[in-house]
N, C-alpha and C positions, 0 to 999 in steps of 0.2 A: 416416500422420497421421490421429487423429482426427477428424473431422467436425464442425462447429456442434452439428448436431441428434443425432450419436449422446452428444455431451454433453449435451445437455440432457435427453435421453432417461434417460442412467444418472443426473442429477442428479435429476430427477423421482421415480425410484424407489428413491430412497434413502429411510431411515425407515419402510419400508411396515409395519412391524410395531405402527403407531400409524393406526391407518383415518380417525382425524378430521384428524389434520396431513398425511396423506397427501393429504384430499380438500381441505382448505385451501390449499393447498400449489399443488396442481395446478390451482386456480379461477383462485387469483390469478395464475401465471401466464400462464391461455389470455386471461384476463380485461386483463391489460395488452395482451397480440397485438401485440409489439416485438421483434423477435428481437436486436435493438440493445442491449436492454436484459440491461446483466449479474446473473447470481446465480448465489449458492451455496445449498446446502443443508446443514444439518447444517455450517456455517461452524466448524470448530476456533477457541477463543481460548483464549492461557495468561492467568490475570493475575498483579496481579504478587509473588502470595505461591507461584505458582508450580501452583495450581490448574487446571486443563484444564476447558475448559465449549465447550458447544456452542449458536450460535443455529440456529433452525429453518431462516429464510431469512432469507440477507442480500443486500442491494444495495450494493454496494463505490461505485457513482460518486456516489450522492447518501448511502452513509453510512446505508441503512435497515435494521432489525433487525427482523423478525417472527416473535413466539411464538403458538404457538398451543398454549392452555392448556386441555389435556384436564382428565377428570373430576378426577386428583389435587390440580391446583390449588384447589380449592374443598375442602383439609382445613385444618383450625384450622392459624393461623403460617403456611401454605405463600405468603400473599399479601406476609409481610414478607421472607420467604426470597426469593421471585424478584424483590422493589425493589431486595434486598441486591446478587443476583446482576445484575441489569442493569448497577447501576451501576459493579460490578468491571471489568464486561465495557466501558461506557465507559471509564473512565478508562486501561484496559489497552489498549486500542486508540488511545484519541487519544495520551497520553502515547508510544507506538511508531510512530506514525504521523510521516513525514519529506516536507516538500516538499508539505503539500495542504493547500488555502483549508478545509475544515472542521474549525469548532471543537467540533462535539457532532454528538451520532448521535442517531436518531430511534429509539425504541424503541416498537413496538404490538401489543400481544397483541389475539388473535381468540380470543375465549371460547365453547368448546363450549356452556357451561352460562351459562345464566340466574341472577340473583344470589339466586333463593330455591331454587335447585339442580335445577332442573328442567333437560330439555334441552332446548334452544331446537329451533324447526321448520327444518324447511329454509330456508323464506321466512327467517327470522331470521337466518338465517348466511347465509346468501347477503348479505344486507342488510349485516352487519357485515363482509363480505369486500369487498362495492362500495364502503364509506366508507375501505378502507384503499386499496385501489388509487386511488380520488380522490387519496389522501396524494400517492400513488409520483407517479401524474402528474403531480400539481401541482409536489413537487422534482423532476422532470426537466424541466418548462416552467422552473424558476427559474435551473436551470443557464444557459439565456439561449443555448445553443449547439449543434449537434446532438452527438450523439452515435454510439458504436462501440464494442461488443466486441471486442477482440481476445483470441479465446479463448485464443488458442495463440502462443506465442514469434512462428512463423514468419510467419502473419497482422502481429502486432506491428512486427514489420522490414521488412515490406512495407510497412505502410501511413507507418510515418516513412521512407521511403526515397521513396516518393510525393509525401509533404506537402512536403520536402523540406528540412527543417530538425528540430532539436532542441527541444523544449519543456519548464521544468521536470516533473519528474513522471513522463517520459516511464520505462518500467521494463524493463531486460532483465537477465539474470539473470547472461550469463558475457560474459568479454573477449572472447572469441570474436564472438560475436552485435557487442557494441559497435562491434568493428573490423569484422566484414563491414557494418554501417550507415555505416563510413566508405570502402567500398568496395573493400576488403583482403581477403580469404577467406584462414584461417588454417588447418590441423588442428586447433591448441588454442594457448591463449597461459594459462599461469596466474599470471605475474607481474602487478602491479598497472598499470605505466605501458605506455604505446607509443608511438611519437612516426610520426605519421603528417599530411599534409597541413600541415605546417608549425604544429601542434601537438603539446601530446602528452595521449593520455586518461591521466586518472588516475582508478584507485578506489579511496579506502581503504576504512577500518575506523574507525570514531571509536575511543576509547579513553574511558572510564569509572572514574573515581574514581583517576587518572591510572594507572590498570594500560596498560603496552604490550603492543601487539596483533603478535608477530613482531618484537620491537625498537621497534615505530614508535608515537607518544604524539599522534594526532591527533585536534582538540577543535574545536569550532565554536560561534559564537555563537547565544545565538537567533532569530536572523531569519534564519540563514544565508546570511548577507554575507560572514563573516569565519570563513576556516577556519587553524588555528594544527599547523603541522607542527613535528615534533619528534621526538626519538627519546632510545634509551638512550647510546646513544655507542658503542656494541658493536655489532662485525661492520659499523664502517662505517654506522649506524645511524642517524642524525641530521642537525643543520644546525646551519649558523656564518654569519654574519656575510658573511662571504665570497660564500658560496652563495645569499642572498639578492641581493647587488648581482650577480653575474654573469646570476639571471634578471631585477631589472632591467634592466640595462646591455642584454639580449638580447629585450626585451619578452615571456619565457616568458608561451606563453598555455594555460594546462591549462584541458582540457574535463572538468568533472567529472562523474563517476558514484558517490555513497555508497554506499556495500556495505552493508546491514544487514539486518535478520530484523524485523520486526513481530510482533504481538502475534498475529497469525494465521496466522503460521505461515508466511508468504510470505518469499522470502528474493530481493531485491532487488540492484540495480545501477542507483539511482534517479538520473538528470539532473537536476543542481542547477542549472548555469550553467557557463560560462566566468569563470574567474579568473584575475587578472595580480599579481604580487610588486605586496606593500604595505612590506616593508622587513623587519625582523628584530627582534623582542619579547626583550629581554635577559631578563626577568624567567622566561620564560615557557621559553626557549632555545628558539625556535622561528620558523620564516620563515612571515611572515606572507599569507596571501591572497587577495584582495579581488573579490568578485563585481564583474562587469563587465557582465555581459549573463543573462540566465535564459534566453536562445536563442543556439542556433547552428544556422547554415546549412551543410549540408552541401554 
């Protein structure tokens, strides 16, 4: 297993082929001195015409983006070019983004150069890298909570297995991982449900412009209260009337985990809540179901 700091280590010298993002880069992080505190570098985002763009450094808990804008930035157009590109890079990340209180990202570029094109002294940059780090702190004082990296899966499962309960948001990637947090050790499970501790986990797949994902047509509202299960009718694929009063009749309590892929490339098994049958949506052909709680206690 990886290490904290050999990660951070290979994160740091990512980019080196650009000296002034490398030394920006490397300030602000000795300069926060929170090893708590997560980043990436060279962060991958698609948006959503399907373009591939890279931030410099991003901060995933509070949502922060910093560019550090070498000399090319300062050619004619290239200042409408990178407003163009930030805002792709927002909207392709909030709109991919499932299960998290932030509505917008912070974006701050740290300019090598001076606006009459000269290049700023050290004292200047230095200066312009302490007013961004003030940023970082002040949104991680607003979070209001402490915080933790969990670099790595295994870290991850440790520390919910600790706390000792489920929290929306909460992220692990395979069934595997899910069910050893329920205290099950598996070799692998790739089907989507389990039925463990007098529940069962479920993870689907949303489905998108009603295309089915494997047979199955499931759609969520936006607050994610209300998840709508359905299928094709093939291979056994779907739900009737029937199957919805049985998991009433039975108080069915599914622990959910969404499966999906963000905008950064991260591919997920995110903890929405526990859900209980709300009854059966004729319209819709699908058994309806109803957030109960956004925790569970292991």
């Amino acid at each position: 297993m990886t290490s904290k700091l050999d990660y951070i280590v290979r994160s740091l010298s990512r980019g080196t082929n650009k000296k002034y993002e490398t030394y920006v880069i490397n300030s602000i992080w000795n300069k926060i001195n929170n090893s708590e505190v997560e980043f990436v570098t060279q962060q991958y985002v698609k948006d959503s015409e399907g373009n591939i763009r890279y931030i410099d450094m991003y901060f995933p808990q509070i949502k922060f983006a910093i560019e550090v804008d070498e000399p090319y930035h300062n050619s004619n157009g290239q200042s409408s070019r990178d407003s163009a590109r930030a805002e792709a890079i927002r909207t392709a990340v909030l709109d991919s983004t499932i299960a998290d209180s932030f509505s917008v990202i912070t974006f701050k570029r740290v300019k090598i150069f001076n606006d009459d094109g000269g290049e700023k002294s050290i004292e200047q940059l230095n200066h312009s890298i302490d007013q961004v780090v003030s940023e970082i702190k002040r949104a991680l004082d607003n979070l209001g909570q402490p915080i933790s990296w969990d670099y790595d899966e295994g870290s991850r499962m440790v520390n919910i297995i600790k706390r000792g309960y489920l929290m929306r948001g909460d992220n692990l990637t395979t069934m595997k991982n899910i069910i050893h947090v329920f205290g099950k050790d598996l070799r692998g499970w790739q089907k989507s449900t389990y039925h463990i501790n007098g529940v069962t986990i479920w993870s689907p797949t949303l489905s998108f412009n009603g295309s089915d994902r494997g047979g199955w047509i499931n759609t969520i509202n936006e607050d994610l209260s209300i998840i709508y299960e359905s299928g094709t009718g093939k291979d056994g694929k779907g739900k009737n009337p029937g199957d919805a009063q049985w998991d009433i009749d039975h108080s069915t309590k599914r622990v959910v985990f969404l499966k999906y892929k963000d905008a950064l490339g991260n591919k997920y098994r995110r903890f929405l809540g526990v859900y209980m049958c709300g009854g059966y949506d004729n319209e819709k052909n699908a058994e309806i179901w109803k957030l109960t709680s956004d925790k569970y206690v292991l």
